[in-house]
N, C-alpha and C positions, 0 to 999 in steps of 0.2 A: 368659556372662561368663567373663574368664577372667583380667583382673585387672582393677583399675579404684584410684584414688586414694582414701582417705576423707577425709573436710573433717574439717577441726580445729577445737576451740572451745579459746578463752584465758581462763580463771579467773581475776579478780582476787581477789586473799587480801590480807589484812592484812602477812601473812608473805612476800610476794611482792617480786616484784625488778622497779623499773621498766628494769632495761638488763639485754639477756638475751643470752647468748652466741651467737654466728653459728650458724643462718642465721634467726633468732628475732627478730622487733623488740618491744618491748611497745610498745601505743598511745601518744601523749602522756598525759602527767598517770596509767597507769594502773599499778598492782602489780600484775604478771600471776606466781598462783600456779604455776597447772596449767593444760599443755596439753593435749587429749583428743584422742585419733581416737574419734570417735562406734561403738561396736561396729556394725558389718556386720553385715545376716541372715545371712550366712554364717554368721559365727564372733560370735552375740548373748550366750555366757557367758563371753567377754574382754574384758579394756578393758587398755587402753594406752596412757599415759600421761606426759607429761615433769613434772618439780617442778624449781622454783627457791625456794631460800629465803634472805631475805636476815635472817629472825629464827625464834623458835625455834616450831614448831606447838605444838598442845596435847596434852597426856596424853591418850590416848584410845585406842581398842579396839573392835573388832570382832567379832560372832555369828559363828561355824560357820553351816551348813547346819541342824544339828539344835539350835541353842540360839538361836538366829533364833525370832521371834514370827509371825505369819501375814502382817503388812505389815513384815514386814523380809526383807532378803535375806543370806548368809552371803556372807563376806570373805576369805579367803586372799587374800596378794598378795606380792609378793618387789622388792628393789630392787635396781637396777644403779647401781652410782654413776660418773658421768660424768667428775664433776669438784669439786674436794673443795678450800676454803681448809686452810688450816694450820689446825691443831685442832679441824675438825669433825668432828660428832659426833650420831651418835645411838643415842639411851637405845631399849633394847631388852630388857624382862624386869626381873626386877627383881634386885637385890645380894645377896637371900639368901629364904630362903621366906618369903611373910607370908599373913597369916590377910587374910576379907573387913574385919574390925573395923579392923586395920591398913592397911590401902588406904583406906578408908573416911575415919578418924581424917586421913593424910596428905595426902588432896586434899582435905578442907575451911579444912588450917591452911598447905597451900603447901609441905610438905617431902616430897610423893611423890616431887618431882623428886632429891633424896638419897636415895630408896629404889630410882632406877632404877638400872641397868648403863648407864652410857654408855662407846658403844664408838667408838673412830676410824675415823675412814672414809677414804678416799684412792680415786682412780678405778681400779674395776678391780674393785672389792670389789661379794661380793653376799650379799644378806642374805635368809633366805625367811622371813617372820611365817606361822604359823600362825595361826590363828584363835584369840583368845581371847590374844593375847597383847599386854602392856601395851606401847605404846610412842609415841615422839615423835619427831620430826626437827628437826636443830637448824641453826642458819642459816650458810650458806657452800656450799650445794651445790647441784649439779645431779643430777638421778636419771631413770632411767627406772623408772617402774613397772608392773609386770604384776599384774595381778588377775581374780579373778572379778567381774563386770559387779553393783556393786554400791555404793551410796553411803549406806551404814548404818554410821552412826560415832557410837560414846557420848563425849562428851568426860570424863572424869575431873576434870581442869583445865587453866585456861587464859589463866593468869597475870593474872588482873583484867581480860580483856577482856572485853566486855559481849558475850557471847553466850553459849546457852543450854548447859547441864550435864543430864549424864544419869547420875547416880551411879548410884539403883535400878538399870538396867539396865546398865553398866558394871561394875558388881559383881558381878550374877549371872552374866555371861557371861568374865568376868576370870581368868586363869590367874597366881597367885600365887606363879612361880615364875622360877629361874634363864631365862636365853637359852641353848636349847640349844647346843653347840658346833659340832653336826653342820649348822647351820642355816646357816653361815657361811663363808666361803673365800674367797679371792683368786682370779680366772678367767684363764684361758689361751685360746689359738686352738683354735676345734674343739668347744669347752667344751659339754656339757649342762651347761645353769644349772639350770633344775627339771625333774621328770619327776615330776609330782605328782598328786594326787588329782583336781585341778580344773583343772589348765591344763599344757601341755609349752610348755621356752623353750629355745632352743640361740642359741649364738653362733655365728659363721661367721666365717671369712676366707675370700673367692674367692670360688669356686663350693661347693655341698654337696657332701659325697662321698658315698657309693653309699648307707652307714648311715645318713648325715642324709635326704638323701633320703629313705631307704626309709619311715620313721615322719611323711612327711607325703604321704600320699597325699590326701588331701581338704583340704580351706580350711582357710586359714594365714593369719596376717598375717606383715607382712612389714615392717622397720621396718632403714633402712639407718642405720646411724650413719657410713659414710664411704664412697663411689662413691656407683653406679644401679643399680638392680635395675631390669629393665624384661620387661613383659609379651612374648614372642617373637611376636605377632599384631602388637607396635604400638601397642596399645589402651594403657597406661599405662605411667610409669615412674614411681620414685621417687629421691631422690637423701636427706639428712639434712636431718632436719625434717620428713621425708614419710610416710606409712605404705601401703602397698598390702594389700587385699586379694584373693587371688587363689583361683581353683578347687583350686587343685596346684601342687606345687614343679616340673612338669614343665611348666608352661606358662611358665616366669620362665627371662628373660637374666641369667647373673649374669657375662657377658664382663668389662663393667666394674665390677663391685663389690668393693670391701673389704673392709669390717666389716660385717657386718648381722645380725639381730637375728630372728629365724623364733619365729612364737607360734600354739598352737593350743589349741581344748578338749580335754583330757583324756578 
């Protein structure tokens, strides 16, 4: 193998958007949240991911590696944001330190959501959650997400929708604190987005140059946000909306690519 296309699955959410920006259709009649590239055996500790929100998700939070339970899996994951209405926003951390009592106290009577940092978002902007940190997404955006291969999420709350809460463990694994500052920035051509514990993300214009390159030598995905990336054997390409998995950055055409989007494990 030496790239090959991965099939995408379309989440319908509550929160989801039935018209989705080019080159995306959502089915008739359906709110499509999330779309998924299925992780490849290649690269099985990523996942990547599109969100459209047309309302606001639920408070809720994610295990580490080491505060994960035996049937759960740890979360790190970070956002690109695409495309942003006027005044969106997401809550990220919370507005000052609080105790588990005060977490606890604000998601059962509805005013965690004044206890969080909601931050503006505009395309371009990226955000990396650590694990154990409180947060939501709020409705008018498009995002790509990158994470560890894992769909272990405590809801905190979830504005009177009839589905299930996970306080007990949301609290134990919950970090009580500010949104770090370092965690956030606005991105450029060239950009390392993460260089993390669990997964590396760079942006590209063009072709990689010799650096980007050099730190993917084995399976990467590969996720164009504007041209084709195409396998140089012929066997795949991708264009936006698409994702590739491939052996090596040496075996991908990037003649016609733009923007794209390079993810590995860490």
């Amino acid at each position: 193998m030496t790239a090959r296309r991965i099939p995408t699955r379309m989440v319908e959410k509550v929160w989801g958007c039935d018209r989705l920006p080019a080159p995306f259709i959502a089915p008739p009649g359906q709110r499509i949240g999330e779309i998924w590239f299925e992780p490849p055996p290649e690269v099985p500790r990523v996942l990547v991911k599109y969100l459209f929100t047309s309302e606001k998700l639920s408070v809720q939070v994610h295990p580490s590696d080491a505060t994960a339970l035996a049937d759960e899996a740890g979360k790190e994951e970070c956002w690109l944001v695409l495309d942003a209405e006027p005044e969106a926003r997401l809550a990220i951390g919370f507005n000052r330190p609080v105790t588990p009592d005060e977490i606890a106290a604000a998601a059962k009577d509805g005013t965690i959501e004044a206890m969080l940092a909601w931050h503006p978002a505009k395309a371009g902007d990226l955000f990396y959650l650590p694990a154990g940190t409180v947060h939501a997404i709020g409705p008018g955006l498009a995002l790509v997400e990158v994470q560890q291969t894992s769909d272990t999420t405590f809801r905190l709350y979830d504005y009177g929708r009839p589905r299930e809460l996970h306080l007990d463990r949301a609290l134990a694994v919950a970090a009580g604190v500010p949104y770090a500052s370092e965690h956030r920035r606005t991105i450029a051509a060239g950009t390392v987005l993460v260089d993390g514990p669990h997964f590396r993300l760079d942006r590209i214009e063009g072709a990689p140059d010799a650096a980007t390159g050099g730190v993917y030598p084995g399976a990467l995905l590969v996720l164009p946000l504007a041209g084709t990336v195409s396998a140089k054997d012929g066997s795949a390409q991708a264009s936006a909306g698409d994702c590739l998995v491939a052996s090596g950055i040496t075996a991908l055409d990037f003649s016609r690519a733009e923007i794209t989007l390079l993810a590995r494990a860490a």
